[in-house]
C-alpha positions in Angstrom: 0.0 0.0 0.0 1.3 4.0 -0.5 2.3 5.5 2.3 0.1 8.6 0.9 -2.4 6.5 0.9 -3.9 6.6 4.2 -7.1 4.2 5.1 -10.1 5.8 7.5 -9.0 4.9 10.7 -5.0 5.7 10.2 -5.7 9.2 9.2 -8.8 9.5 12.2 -6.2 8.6 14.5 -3.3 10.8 13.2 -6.1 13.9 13.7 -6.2 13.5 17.0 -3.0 14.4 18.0 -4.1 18.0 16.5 -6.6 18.2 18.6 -4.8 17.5 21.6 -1.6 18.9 20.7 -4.0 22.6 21.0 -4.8 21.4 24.5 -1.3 21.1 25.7 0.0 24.0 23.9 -2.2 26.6 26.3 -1.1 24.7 29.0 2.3 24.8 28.4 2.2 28.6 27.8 -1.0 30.9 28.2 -2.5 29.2 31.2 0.4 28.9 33.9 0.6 32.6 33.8 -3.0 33.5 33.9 -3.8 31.4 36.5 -0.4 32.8 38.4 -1.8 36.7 37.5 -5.4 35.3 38.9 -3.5 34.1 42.5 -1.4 37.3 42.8 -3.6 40.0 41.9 -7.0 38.7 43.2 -5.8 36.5 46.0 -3.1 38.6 47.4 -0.2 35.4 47.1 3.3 35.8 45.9 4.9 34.9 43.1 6.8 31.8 44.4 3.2 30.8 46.3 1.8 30.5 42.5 5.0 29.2 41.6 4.8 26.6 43.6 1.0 25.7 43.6 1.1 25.0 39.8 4.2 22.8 40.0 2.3 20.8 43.0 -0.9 20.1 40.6 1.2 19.3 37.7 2.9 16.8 39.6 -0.6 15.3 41.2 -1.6 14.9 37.7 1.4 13.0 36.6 1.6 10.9 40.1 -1.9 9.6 40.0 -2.2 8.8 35.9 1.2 7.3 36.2 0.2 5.0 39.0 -3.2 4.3 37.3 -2.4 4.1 33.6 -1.1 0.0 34.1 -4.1 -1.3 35.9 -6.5 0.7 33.4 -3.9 -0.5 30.4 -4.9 -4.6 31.7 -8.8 -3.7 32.2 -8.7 -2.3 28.7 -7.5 -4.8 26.8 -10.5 -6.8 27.3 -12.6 -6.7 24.3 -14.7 -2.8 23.5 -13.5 -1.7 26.6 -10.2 0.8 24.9 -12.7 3.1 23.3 -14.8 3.5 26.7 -11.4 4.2 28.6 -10.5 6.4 26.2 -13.4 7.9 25.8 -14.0 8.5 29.5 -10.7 10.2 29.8 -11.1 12.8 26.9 -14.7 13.9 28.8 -12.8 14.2 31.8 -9.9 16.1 30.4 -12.4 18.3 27.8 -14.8 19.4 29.8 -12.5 20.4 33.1 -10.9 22.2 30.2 -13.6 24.2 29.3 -15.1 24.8 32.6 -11.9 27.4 32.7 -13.9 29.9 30.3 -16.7 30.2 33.4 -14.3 29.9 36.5 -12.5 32.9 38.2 -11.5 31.4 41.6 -7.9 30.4 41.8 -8.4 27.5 43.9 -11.0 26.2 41.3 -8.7 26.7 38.3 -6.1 25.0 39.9 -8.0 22.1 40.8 -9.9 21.7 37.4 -6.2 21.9 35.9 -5.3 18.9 37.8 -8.9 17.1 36.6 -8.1 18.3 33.3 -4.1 17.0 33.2 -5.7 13.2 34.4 -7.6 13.5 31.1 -5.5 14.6 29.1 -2.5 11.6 30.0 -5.2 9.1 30.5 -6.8 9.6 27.0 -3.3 9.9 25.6 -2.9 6.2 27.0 -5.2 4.6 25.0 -4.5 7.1 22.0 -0.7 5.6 22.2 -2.1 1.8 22.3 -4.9 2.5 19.2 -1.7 2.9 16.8 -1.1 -1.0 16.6 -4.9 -1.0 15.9 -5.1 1.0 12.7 -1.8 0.0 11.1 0.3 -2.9 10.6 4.4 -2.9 11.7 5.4 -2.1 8.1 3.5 1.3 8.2 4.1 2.0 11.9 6.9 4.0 12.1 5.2 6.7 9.6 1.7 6.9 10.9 3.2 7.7 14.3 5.4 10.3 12.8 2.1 11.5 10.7 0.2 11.9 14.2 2.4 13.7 15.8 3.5 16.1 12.6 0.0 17.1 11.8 -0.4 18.0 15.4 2.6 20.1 15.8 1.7 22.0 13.1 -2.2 22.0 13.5 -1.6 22.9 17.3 -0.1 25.9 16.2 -3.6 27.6 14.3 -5.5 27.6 17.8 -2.3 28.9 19.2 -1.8 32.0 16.8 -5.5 33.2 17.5 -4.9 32.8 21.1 -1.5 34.7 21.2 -3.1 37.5 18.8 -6.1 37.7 21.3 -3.9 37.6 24.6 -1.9 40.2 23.3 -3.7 42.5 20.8 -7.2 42.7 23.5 -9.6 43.1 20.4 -13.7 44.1 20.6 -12.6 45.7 23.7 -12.0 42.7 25.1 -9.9 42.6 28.8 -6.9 40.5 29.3 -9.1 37.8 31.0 -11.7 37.7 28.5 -9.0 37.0 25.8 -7.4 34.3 27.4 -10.9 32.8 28.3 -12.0 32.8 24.5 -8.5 31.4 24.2 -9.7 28.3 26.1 -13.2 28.3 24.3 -11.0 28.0 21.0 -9.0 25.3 22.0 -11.2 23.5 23.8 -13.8 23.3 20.8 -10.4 22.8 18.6 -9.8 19.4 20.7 -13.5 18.4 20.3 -13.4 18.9 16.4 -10.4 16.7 16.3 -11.5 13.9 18.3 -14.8 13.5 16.7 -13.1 11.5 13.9 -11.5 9.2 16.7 -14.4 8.2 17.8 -16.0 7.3 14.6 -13.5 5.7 12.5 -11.0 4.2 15.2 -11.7 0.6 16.7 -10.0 -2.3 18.9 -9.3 -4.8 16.9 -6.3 -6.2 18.8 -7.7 -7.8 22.7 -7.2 -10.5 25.4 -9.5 -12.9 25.3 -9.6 -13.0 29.2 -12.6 -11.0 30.7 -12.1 -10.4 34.1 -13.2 -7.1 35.7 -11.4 -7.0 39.2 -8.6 -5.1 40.2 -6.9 -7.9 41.9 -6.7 -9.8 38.6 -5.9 -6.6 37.3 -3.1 -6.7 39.6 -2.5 -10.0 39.2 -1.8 -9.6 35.2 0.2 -6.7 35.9 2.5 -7.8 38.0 2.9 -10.7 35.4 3.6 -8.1 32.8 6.5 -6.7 34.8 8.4 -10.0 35.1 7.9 -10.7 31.5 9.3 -7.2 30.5 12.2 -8.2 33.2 12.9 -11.6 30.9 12.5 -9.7 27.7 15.8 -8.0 27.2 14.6 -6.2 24.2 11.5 -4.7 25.5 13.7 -4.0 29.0 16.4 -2.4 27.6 14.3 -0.4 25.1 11.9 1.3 28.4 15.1 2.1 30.6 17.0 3.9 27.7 13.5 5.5 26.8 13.5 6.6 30.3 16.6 8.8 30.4 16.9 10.1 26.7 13.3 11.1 26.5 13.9 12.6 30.6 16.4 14.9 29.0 14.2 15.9 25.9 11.2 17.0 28.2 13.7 18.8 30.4 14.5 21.0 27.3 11.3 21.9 26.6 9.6 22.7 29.5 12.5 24.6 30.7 14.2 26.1 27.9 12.5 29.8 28.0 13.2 29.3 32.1 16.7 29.1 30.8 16.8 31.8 28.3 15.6 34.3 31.1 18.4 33.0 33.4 21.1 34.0 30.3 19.4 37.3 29.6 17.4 36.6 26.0 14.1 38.3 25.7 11.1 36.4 26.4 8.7 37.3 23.3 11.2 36.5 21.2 11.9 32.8 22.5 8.2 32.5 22.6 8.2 33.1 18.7 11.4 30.9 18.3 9.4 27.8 20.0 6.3 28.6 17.7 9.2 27.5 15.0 10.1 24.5 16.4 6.5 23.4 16.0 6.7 24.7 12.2 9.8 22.7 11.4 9.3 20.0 13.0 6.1 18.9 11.1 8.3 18.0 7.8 11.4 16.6 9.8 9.0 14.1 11.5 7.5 13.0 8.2 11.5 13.4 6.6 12.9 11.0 9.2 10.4 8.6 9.2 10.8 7.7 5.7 14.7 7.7 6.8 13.6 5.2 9.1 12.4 2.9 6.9 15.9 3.0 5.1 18.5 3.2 8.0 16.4 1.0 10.8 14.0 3.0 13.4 17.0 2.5 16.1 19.5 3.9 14.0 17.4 7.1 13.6 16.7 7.7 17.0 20.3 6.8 17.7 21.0 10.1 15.6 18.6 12.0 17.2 19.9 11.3 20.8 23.2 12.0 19.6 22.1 15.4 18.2 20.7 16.2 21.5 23.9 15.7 23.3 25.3 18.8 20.8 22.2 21.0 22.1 23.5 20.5 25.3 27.2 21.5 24.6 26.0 24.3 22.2 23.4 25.5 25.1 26.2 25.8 27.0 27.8 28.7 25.3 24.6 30.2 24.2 24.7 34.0 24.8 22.7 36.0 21.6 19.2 35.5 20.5 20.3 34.2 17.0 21.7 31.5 19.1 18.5 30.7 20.7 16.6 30.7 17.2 19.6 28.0 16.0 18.7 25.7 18.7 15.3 26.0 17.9 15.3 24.9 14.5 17.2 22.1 15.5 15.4 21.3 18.6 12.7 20.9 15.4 14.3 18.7 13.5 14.4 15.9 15.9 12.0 16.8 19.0 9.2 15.1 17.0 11.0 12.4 15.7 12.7 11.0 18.6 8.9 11.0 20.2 7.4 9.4 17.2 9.5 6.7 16.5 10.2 5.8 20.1 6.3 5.2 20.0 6.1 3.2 17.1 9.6 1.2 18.0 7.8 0.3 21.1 4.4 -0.6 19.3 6.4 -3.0 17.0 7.9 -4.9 19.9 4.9 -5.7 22.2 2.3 -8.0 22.1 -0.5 -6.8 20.0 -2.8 -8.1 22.2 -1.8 -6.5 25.7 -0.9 -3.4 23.3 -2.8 -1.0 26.2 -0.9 -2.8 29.6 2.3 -2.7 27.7 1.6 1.2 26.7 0.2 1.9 30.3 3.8 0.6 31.4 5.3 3.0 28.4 3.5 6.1 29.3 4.8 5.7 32.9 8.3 6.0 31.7 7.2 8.8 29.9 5.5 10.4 32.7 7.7 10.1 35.1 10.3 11.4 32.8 11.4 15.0 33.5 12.6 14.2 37.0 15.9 13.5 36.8 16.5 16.3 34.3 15.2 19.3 36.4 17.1 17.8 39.5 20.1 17.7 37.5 20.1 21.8 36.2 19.3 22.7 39.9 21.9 20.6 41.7 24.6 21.9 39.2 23.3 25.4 38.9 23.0 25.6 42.6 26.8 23.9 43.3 28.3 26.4 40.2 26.0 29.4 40.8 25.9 29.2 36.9 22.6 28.1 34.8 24.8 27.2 31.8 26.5 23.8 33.9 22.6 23.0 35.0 21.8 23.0 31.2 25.4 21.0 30.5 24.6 18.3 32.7 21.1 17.0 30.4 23.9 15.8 28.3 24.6 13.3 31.3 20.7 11.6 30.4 21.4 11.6 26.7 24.8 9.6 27.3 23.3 6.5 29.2 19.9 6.4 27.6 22.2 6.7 23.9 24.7 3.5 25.4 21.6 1.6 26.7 19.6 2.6 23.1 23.1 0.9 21.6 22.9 -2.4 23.7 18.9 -3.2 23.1 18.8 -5.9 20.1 17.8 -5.2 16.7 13.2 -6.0 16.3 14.4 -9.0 14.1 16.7 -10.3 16.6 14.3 -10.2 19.1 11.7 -11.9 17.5 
């Protein structure tokens, strides 16, 4: 079959990361500092208070979908049950979303932000596990790469309004109001996108075990984890996956933190990230057909390897141009490395436990961007110099690039 030649349910399922992507875009920008401007100016509380508050519900978010997303991952694998997990998850995480637009309490916007974040990663669960679904191994590496392309640049369309409207005010519209239509936006943006999903995209990949209880649930999981232990492929694979993709989150949630630290103006880094999302929808599409050529491991091989020259060139950024170089690049594999680490994994599971194996997967990823922030502060803190704390991320890129080197080729594992 052509690769441009998509079939129903590979392209429904590639639209939903556009939808998404919009989601996590405002929260990764627009919202932290609205809902900080909301604490201080309303509710009196400092700038570390906020600080710290949205860091705390960021992390509840993570901590309870991480310890969830195995159990769910076995319940779900039972036959029709992956569309009502998902399903569930993308009300929760929609309509916590939206309830922003009416809500003016900080308390409430923080705690629908932590409702909305358990949506969000628990929908993204079962979005991850639907790819071995609607494509076969053959096409797997590209129709991960097309999902997360098309959302990187469809993400940024919601985004541009919502900028324009945060900072132009128009119809004589305050701050507030802007950044509340913002949400409206997005939040209808995520719908539109998802309304595909849930047309087109089935399970056709199950256990035939139906049991509903959390203690086989349990059971089965704990299973899982000693057969990942025996599988040295699958092992291997999750703990490299672990500290390369620790290091690429680092980068981009605190690469404009950084920035500020050095002395580069923050509008302009804003607008240098908006062109990472630009590029990086034809380098994920590039390298995926690279892929296919040079081996999926061998590709993101390259891309770790690039990332340990962000961190040595980070390290002697000082000018804006600098910051706009790193971007691009950042680009040029950010997707990619994200992409094909999905569909490397989806290619070595079990098609049939696809959503415990992707639960397992999406804990890795979500507990990710730990070591990397601990890093930057104990070496920033020991130096009294940022640029060191940005210098040791190369540390994560190093072993998860040696352990990427010693997991086995997919056709010696098989």
């Amino acid at each position: 079959m052509n690769k441009l030649k998509l079939t129903k349910e590979e392209w429904c399922w590639s639209l939903y990361d556009v939808g998404n992507s919009a989601y996590i875009m405002m929260l990764t920008s627009i919202i932290p500092p609205y809902i900080a401007t909301v604490g201080q100016e309303v509710f009196g509380l400092t700038s570390a208070q906020t600080s710290s508050h949205w860091a705390f519900t960021q992390s509840i978010a993570t901590l309870l979908i991480a310890i969830l997303a195995p159990v769910l991952g076995v319940l779900a694998d039972r036959k029709g049950k992956k569309k009502l997990f998902f399903s569930s998850f993308f009300l929760l995480g929609i309509t916590m979303f939206l309830a922003m637009f009416f809500i003016d309490n900080y308390y409430l916007l923080l705690a629908v932000n932590i409702l909305s974040g358990i949506g969000y990663a628990g929908a993204n669960v079962f979005y991850d596990a639907f790819l071995v679904d609607v494509t076969d191994d053959e096409r797997m590496d590209f129709i991960s790469s097309l999902g997360y392309a098309l959302g990187y640049i469809g993400s940024c369309i919601p985004f541009i309004i919502s900028i324009l409207l945060y900072s132009l005010t128009p119809f004589g519209l305050s701050v507030i109001a802007s950044i509340k239509l913002g949400v409206l936006i997005n939040g209808i943006w995520w719908i539109a996108f998802t309304l595909p999903m849930f047309r087109k995209v089935n399970q056709k990949y199950y256990s035939e075990e139906n049991k509903n209880s959390i203690v086989y649930a349990g059971k089965k999981l704990w299973n899982t984890i000693k057969l990942i232990s025996k599988n040295k492929t699958i092992g291997i694979f999750l703990l490299a996956y672990f500290f390369y993709i620790d290091g690429v989150d680092t980068i981009i949630k605190l690469s404009t933190t950084y920035g500020q630290s050095v002395g580069l103006d923050t509008t302009a880094m804003i607008v240098a990230l908006l062109v990472t999302q630009i590029v990086a929808f034809p380098a994920v599409l590039v390298f995926a057909k690279i892929a296919k050529r040079f081996s999926t491991k061998n590709v993101l091989l390259f891309c770790v390897a690039v990332y340990m020259g962000i961190c040595v060139f980070g390290y002697f950024l000082k000018e804006e141009w600098q910051f706009w170089v790193l971007a691009v690049v950042v680009g040029l594999v950010q997707g990619t490395v994200q992409a094909l680490s999905r569909s490397y994994f989806g290619k070595l599971i079990p098609k049939e436990n696809n959503n415990e194996y992707f639960g397992f997967y999406n804990i890795f990823g979500k507990y990710a961007t730990i070591i990397g922030p601990l890093l930057m502060g104990i070496f920033t803190t020991i130096t009294g110099n940022s640029r060191y704390g940005v210098l040791s991320i190369l540390i994560l890129f190093i072993v998860g690039f040696v352990l990427l080197v010693k997991v086995p080729s997919i056709e010696e594992s098989k």
